[in-house]
N, CA, C and O atoms as a MOPAC input file, in Angstrom:
PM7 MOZYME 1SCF
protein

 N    -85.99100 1   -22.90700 1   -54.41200 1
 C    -86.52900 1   -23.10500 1   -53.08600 1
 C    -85.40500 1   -23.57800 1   -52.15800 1
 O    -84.37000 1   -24.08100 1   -52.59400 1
 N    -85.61600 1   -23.42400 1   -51.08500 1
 C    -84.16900 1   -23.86600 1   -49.69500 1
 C    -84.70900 1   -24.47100 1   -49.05300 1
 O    -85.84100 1   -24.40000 1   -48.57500 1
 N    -83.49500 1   -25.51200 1   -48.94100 1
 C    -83.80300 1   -26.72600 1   -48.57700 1
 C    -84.32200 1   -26.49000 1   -47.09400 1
 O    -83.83800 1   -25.54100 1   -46.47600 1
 N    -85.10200 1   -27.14400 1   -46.59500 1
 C    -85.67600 1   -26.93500 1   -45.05500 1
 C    -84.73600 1   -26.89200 1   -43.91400 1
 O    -85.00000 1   -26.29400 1   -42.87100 1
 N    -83.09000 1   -27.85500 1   -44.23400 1
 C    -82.49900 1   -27.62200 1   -43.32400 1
 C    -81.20600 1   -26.39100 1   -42.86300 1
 O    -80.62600 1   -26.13700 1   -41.80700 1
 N    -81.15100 1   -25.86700 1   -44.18400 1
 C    -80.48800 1   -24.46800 1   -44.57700 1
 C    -81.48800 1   -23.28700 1   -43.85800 1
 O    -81.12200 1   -22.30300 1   -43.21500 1
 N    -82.50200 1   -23.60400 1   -44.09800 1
 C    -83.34800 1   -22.09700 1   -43.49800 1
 C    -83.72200 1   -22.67300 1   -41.73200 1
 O    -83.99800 1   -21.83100 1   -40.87800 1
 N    -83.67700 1   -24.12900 1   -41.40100 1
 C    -83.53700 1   -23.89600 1   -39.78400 1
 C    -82.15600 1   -23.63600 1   -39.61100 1
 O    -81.93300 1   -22.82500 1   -38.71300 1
 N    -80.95400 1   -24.17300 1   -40.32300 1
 C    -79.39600 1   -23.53100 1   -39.69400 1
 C    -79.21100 1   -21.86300 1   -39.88700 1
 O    -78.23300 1   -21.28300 1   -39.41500 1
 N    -80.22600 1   -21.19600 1   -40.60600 1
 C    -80.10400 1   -19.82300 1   -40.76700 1
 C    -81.07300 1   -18.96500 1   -38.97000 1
 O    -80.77800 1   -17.99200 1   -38.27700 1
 N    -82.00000 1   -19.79800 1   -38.91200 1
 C    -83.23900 1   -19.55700 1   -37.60100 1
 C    -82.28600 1   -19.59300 1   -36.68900 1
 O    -81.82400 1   -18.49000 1   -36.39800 1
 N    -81.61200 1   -20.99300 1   -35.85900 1
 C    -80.77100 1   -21.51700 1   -34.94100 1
 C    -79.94900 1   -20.13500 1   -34.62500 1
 O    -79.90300 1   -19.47200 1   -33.58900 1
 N    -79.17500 1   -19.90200 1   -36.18000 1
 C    -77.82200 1   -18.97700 1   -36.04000 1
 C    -78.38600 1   -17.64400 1   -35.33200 1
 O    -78.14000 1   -17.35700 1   -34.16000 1
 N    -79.19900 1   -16.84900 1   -36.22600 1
 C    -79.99900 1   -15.89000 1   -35.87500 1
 C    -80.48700 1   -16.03500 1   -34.35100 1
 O    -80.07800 1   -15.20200 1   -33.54200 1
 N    -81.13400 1   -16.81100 1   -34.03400 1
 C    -81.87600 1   -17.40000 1   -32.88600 1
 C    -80.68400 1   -16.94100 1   -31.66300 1
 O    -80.91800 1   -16.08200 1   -30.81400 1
 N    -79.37300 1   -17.70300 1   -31.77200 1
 C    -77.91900 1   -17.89600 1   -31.34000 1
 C    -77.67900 1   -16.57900 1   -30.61200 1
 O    -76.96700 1   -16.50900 1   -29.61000 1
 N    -78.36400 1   -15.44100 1   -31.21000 1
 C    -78.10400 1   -15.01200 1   -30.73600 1
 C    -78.36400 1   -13.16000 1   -29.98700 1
 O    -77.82400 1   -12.05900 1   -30.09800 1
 N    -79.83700 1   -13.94700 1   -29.03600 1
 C    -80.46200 1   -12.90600 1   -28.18300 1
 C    -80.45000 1   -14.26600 1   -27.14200 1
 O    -79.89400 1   -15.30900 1   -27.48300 1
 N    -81.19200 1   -14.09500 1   -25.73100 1
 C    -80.69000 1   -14.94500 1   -25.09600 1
 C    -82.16300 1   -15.76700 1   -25.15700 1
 O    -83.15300 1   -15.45100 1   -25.81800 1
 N    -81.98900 1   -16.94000 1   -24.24300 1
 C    -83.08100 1   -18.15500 1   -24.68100 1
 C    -84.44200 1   -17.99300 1   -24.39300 1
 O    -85.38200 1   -18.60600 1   -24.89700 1
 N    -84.47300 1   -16.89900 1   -23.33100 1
 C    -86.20100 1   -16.38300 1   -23.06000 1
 C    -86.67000 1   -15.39300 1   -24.44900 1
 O    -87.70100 1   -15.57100 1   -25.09800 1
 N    -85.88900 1   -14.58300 1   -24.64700 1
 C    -86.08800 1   -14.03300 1   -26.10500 1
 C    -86.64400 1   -15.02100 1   -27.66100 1
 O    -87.51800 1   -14.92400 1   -28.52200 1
 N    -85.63100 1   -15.84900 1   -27.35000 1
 C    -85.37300 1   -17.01400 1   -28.57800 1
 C    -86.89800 1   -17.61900 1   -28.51500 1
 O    -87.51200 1   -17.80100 1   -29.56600 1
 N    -87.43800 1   -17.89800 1   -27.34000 1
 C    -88.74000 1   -18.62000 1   -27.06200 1
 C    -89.91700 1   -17.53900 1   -27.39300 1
 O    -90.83500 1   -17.94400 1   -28.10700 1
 N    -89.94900 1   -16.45100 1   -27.01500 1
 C    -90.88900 1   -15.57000 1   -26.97500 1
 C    -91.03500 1   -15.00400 1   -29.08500 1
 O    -91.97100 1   -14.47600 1   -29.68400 1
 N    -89.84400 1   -15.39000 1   -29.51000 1
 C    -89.62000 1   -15.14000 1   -30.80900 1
 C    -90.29200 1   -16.34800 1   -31.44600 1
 O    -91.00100 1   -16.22700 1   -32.44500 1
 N    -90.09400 1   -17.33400 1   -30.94400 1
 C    -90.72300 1   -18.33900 1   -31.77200 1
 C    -91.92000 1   -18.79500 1   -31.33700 1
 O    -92.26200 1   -19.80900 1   -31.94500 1
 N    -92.94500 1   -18.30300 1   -30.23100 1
 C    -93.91400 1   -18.39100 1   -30.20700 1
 C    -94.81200 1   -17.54400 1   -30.92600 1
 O    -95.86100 1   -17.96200 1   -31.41500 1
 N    -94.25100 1   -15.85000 1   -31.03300 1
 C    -95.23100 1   -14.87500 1   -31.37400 1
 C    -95.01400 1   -15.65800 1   -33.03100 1
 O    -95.99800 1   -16.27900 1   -33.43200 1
 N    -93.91300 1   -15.63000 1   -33.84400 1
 C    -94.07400 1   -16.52100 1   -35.34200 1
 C    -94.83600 1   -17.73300 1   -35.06000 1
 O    -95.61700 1   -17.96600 1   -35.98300 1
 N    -94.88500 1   -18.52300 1   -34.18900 1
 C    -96.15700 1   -19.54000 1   -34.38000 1
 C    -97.35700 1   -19.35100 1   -34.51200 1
 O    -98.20600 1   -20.02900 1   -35.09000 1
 N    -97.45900 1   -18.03200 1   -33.74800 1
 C    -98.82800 1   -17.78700 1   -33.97500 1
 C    -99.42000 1   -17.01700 1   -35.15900 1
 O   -100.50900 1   -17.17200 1   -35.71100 1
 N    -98.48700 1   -16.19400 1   -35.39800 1
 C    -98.21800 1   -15.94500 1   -37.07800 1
 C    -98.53700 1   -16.70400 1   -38.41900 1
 O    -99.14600 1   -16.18400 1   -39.35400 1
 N    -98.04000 1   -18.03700 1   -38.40700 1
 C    -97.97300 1   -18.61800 1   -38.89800 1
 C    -99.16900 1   -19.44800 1   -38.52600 1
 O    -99.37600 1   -20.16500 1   -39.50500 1
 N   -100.13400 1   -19.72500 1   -37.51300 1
 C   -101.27000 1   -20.51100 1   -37.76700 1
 C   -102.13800 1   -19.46700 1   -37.83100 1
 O   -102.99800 1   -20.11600 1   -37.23500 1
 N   -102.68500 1   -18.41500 1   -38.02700 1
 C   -103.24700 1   -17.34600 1   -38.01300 1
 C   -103.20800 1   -17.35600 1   -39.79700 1
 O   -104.25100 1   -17.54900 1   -40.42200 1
 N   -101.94600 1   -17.13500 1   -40.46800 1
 C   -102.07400 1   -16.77200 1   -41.82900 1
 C   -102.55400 1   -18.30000 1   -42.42900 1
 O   -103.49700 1   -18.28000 1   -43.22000 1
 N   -102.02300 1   -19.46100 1   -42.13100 1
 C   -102.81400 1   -20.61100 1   -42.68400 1
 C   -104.30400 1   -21.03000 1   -42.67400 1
 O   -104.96100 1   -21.48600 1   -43.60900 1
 N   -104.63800 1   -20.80400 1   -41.55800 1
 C   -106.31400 1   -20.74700 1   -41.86200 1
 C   -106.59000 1   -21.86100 1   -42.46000 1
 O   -105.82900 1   -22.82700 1   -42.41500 1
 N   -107.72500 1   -21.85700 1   -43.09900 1
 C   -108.54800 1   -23.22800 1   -43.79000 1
 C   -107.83100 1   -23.71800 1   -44.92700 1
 O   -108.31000 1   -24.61600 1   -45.61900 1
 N   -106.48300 1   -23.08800 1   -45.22900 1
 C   -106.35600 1   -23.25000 1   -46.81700 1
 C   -104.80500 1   -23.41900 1   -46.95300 1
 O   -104.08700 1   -22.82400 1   -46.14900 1
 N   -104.28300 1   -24.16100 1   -47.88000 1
 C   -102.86900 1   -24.34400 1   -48.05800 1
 C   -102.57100 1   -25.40400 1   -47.34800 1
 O   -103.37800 1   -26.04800 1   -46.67700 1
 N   -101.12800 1   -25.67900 1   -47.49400 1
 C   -100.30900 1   -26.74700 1   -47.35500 1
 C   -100.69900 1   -27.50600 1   -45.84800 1
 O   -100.59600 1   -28.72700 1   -45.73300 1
 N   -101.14900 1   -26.64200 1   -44.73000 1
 C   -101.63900 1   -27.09900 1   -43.47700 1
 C   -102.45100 1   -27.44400 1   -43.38600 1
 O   -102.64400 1   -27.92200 1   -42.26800 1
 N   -103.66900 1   -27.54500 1   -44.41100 1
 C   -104.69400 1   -27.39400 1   -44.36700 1
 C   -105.14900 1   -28.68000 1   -43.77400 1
 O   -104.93000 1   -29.64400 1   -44.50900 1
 N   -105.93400 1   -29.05200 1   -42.22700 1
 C   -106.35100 1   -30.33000 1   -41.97400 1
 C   -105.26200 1   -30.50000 1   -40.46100 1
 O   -105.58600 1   -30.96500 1   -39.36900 1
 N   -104.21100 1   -30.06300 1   -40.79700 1
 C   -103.61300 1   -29.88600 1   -39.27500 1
 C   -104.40100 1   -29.07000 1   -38.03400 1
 O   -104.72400 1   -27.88200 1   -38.01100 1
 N   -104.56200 1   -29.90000 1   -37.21200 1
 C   -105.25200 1   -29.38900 1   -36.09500 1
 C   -104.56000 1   -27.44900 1   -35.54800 1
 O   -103.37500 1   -27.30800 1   -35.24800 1
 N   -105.42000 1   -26.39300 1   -35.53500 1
 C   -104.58000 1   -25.24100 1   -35.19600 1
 C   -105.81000 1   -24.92700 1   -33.35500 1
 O   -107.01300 1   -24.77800 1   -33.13900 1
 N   -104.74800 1   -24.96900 1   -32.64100 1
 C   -105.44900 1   -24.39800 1   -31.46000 1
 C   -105.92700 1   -23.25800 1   -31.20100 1
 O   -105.16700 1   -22.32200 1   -30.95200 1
 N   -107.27800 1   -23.10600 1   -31.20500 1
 C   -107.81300 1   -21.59200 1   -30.89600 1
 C   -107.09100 1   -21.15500 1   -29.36700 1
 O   -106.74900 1   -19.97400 1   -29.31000 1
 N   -106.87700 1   -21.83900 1   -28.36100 1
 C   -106.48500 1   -21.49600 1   -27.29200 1
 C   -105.05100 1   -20.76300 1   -26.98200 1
 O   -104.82300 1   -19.91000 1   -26.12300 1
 N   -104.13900 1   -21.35300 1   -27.94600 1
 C   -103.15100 1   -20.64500 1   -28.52900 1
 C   -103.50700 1   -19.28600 1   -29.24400 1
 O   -102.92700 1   -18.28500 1   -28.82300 1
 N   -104.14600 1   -19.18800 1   -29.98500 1
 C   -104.69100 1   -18.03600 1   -31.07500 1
 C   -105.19300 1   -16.65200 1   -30.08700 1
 O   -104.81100 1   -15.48500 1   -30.01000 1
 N   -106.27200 1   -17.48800 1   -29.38600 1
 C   -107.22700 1   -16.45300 1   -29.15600 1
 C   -107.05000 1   -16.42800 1   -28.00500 1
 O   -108.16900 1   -16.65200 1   -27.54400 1
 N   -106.07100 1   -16.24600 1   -26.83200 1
 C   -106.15200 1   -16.38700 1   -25.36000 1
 C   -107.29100 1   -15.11700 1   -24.64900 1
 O   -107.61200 1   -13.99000 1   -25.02600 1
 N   -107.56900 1   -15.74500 1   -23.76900 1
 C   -108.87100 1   -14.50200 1   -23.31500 1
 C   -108.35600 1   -14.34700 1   -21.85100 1
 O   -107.82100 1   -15.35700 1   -21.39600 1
 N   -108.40900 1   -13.51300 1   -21.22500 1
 C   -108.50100 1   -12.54500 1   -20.12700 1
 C   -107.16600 1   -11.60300 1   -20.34200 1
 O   -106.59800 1   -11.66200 1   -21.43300 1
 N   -106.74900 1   -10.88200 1   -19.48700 1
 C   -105.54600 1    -9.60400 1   -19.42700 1
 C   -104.20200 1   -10.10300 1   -19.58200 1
 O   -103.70600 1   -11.17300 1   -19.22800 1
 N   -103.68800 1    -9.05600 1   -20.21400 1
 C   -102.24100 1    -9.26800 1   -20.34100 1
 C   -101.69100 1    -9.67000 1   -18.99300 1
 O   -102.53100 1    -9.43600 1   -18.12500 1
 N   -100.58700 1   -10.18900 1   -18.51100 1
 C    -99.96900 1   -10.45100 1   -17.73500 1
 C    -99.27500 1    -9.07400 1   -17.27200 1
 O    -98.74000 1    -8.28400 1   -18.04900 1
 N    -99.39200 1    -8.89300 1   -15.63700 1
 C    -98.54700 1    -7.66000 1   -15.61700 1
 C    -96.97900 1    -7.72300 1   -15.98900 1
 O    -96.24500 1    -6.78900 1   -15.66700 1
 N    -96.47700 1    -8.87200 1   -16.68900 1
 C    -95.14500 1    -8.60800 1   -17.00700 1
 C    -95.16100 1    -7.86300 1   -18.49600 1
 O    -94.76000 1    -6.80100 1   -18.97100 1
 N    -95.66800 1    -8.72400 1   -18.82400 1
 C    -96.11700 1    -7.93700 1   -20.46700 1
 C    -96.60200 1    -6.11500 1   -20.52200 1
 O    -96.47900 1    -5.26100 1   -21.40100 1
 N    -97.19200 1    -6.08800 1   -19.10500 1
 C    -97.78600 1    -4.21100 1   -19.50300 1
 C    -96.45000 1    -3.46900 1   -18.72700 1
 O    -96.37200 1    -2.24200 1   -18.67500 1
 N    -95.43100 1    -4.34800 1   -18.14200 1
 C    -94.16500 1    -3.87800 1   -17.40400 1
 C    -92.81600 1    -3.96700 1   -18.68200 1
 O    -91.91600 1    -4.80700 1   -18.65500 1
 N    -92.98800 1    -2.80700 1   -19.81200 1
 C    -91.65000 1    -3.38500 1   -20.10400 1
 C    -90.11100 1    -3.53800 1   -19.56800 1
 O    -89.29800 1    -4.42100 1   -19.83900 1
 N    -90.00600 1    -2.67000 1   -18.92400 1
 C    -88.71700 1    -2.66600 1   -18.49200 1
 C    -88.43400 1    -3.79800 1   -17.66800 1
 O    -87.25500 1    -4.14700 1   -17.60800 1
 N    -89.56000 1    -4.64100 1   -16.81800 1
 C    -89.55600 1    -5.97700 1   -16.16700 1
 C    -89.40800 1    -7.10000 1   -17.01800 1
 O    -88.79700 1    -8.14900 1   -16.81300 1
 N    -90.16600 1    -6.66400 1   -18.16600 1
 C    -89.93300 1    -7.59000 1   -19.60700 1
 C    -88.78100 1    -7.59500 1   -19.60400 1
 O    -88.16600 1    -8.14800 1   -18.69200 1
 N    -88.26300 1    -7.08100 1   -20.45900 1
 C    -86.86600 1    -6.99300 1   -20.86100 1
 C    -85.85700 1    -7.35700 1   -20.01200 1
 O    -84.82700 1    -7.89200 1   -20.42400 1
 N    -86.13400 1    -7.03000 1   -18.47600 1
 C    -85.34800 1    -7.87000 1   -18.08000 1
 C    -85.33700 1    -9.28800 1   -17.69300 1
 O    -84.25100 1    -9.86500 1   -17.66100 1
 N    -86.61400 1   -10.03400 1   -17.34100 1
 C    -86.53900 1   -11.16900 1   -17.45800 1
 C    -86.29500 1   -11.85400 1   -18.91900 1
 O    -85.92300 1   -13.02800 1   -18.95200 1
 N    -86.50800 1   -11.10900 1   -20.15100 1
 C    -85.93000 1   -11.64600 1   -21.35000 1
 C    -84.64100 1   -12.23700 1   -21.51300 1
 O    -84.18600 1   -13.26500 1   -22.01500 1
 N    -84.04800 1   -10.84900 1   -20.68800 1
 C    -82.53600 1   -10.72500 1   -20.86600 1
 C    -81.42500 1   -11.82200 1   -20.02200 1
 O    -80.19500 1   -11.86000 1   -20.06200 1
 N    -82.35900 1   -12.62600 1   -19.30000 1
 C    -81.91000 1   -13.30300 1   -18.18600 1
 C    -80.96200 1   -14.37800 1   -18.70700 1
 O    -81.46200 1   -15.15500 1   -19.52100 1
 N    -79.65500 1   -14.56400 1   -18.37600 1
 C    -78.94000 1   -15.65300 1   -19.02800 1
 C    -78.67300 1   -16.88500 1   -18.30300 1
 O    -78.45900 1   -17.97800 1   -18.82700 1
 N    -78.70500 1   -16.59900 1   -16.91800 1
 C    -78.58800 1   -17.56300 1   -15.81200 1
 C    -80.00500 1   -18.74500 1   -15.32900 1
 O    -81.19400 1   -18.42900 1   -15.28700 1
 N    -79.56700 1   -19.76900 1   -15.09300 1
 C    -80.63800 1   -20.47600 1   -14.38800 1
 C    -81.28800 1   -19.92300 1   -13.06400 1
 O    -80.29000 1   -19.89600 1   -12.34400 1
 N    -82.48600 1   -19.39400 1   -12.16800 1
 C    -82.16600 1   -19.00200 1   -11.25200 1
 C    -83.59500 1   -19.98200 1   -10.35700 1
 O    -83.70700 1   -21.05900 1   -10.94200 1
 N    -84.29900 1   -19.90600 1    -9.55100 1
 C    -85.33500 1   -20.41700 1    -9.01200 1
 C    -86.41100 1   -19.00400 1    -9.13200 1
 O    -86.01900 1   -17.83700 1    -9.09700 1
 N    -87.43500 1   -19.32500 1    -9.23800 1
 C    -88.52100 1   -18.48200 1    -9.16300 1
 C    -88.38200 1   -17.98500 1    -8.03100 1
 O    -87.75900 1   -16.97400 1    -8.35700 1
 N    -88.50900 1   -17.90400 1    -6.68900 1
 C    -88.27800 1   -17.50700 1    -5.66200 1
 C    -87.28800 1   -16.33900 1    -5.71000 1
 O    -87.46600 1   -15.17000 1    -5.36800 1
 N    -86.23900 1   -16.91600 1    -6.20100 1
 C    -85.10300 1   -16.24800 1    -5.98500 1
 C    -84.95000 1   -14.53500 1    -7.32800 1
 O    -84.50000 1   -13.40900 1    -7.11500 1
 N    -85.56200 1   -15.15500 1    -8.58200 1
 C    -85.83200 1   -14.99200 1    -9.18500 1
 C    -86.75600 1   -12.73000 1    -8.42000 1
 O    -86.35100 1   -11.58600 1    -8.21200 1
 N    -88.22500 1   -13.65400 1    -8.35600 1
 C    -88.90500 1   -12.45500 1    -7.33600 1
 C    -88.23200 1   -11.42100 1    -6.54200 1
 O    -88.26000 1   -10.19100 1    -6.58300 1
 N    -87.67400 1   -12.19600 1    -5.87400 1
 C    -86.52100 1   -11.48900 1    -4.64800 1
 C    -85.79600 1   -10.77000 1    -5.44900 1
 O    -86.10500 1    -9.62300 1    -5.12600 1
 N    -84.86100 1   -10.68600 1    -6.47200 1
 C    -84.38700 1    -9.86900 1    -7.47700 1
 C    -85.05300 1    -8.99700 1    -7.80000 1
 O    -84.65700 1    -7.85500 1    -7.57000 1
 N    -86.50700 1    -9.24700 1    -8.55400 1
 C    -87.46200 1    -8.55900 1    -9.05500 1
 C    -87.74700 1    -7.62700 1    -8.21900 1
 O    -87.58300 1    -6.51100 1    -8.71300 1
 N    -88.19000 1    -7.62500 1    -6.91300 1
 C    -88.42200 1    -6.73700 1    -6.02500 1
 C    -87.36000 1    -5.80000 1    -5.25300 1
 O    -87.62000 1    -4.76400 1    -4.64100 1
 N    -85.95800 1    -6.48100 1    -5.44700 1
 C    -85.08100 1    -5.42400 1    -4.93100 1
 C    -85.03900 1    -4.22600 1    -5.93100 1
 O    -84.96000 1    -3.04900 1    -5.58100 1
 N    -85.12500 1    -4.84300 1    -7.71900 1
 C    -85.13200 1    -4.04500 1    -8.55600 1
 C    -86.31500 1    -2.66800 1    -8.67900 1
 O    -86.15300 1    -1.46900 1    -8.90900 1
 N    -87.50600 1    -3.49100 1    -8.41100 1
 C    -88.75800 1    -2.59600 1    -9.60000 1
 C    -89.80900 1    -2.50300 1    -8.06200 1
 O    -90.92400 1    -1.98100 1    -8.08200 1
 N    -89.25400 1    -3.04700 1    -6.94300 1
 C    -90.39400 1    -2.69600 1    -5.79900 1
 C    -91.37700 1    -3.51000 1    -5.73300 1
 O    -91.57100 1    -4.18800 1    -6.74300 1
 N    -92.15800 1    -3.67600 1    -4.73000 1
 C    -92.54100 1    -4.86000 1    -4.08000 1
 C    -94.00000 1    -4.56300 1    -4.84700 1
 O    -94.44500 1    -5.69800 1    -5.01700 1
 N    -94.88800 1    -3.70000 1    -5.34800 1
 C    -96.15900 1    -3.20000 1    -5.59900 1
 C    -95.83100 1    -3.72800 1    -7.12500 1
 O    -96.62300 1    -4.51100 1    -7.64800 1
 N    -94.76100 1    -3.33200 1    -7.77200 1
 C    -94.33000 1    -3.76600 1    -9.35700 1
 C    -94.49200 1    -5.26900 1    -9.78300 1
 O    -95.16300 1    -5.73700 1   -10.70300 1
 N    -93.57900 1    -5.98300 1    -8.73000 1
 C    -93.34800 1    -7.17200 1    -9.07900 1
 C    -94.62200 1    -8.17100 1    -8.90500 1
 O    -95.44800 1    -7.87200 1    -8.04200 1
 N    -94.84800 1    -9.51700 1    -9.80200 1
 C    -96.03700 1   -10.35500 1    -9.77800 1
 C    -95.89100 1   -11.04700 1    -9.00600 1
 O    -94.74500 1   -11.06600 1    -8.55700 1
 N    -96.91800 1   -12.03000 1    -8.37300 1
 C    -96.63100 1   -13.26100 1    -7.28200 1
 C    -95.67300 1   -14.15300 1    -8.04300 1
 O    -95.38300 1   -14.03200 1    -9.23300 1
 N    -95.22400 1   -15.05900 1    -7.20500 1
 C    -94.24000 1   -16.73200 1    -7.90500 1
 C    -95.26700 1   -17.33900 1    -8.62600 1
 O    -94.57600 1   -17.97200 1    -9.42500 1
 N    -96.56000 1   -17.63400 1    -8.95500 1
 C    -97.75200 1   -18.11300 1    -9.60100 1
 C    -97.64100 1   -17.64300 1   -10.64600 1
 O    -97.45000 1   -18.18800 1   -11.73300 1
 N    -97.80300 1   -16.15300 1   -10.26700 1
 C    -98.07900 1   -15.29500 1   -12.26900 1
 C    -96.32100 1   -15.36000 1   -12.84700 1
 O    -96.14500 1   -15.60500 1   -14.04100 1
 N    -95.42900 1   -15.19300 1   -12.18600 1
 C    -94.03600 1   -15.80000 1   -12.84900 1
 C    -93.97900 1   -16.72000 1   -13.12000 1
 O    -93.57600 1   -16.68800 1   -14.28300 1
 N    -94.15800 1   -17.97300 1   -12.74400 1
 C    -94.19700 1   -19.51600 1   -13.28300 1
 C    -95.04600 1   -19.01500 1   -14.28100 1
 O    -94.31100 1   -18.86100 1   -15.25600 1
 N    -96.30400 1   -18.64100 1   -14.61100 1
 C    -97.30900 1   -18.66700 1   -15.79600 1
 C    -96.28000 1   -18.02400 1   -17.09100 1
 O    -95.93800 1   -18.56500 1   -18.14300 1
 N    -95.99800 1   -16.83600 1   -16.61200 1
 C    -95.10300 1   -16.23300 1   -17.76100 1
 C    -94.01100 1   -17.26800 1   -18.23900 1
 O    -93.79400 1   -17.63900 1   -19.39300 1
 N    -93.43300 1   -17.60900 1   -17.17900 1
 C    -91.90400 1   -18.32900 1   -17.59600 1
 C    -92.38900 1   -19.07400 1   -18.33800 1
 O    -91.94200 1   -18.95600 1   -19.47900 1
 N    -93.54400 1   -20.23700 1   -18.14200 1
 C    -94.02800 1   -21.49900 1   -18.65700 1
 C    -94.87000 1   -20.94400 1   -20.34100 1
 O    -94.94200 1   -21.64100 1   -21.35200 1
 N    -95.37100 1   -19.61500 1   -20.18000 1
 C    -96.22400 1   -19.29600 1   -21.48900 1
 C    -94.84800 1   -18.92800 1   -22.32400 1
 O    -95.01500 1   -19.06600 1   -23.53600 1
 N    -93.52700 1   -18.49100 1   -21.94600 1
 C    -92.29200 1   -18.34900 1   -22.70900 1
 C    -92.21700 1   -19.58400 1   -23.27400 1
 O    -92.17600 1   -19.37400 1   -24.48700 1
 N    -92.17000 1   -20.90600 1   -23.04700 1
 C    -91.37500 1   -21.88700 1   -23.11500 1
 C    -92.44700 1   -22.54900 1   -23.96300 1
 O    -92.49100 1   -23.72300 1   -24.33000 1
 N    -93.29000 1   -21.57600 1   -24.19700 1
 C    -94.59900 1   -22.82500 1   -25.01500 1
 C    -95.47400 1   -23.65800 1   -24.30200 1
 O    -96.21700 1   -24.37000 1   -24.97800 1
 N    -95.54600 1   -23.72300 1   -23.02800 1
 C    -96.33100 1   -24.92300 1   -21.95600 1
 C    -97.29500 1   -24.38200 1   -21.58800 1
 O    -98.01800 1   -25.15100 1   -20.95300 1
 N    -97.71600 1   -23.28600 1   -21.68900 1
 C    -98.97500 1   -22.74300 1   -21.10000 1
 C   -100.16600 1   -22.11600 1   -22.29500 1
 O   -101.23700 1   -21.64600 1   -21.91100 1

């Protein structure tokens, strides 16, 4: 068996290297993975698992049904402001494409685990 801190310095490394909106979106969809296959039984068993996490209800986000908007806010390496952020978005993919600063904060924040 490996030791727990060998297989997070193997995650980190791996992790190291797509950029940090990726890294987040990677380790949320495995979280949910991972409370989905634990269920009632095994080693978790008794740890609180959030259905709200699990089971989110209403529509995809139009960034999610936009891949090429995906990918590029994935790909993003810079700090930028939401605002500023949009304004990019719309010089790129057009003003009808891009989401309000509301549904971007939601995405950015559901990346980061906060939503």
């Amino acid at each position: 068996m490996k030791n727990r801190y060998e297989v997070e310095g193997k995650i980190r490394n791996l992790l190291g290297t797509v950029t940090p909106y990726e890294s987040l979106s990677i380790l949320n969809d495995m979280s949910k993975e991972i409370l989905r296959s634990v269920g009632e039984s095994g080693p978790l068993a008794g740890i609180p698992v959030y259905p709200r996490i699990l089971n989110r209800k209403g529509s995809k986000s139009i960034i999610d049904k936009d891949p090429e908007m995906k990918k590029y806010i994935l790909g993003l390496t810079e700090t930028t402001t939401i605002a500023a952020l949009r304004n990019k978005l719309i010089s790129l993919f057009g003003k009808e494409r891009v989401p309000s600063k509301s549904a971007l904060h939601r995405y950015l924040a559901k990346l980061e685990g906060r939503a």
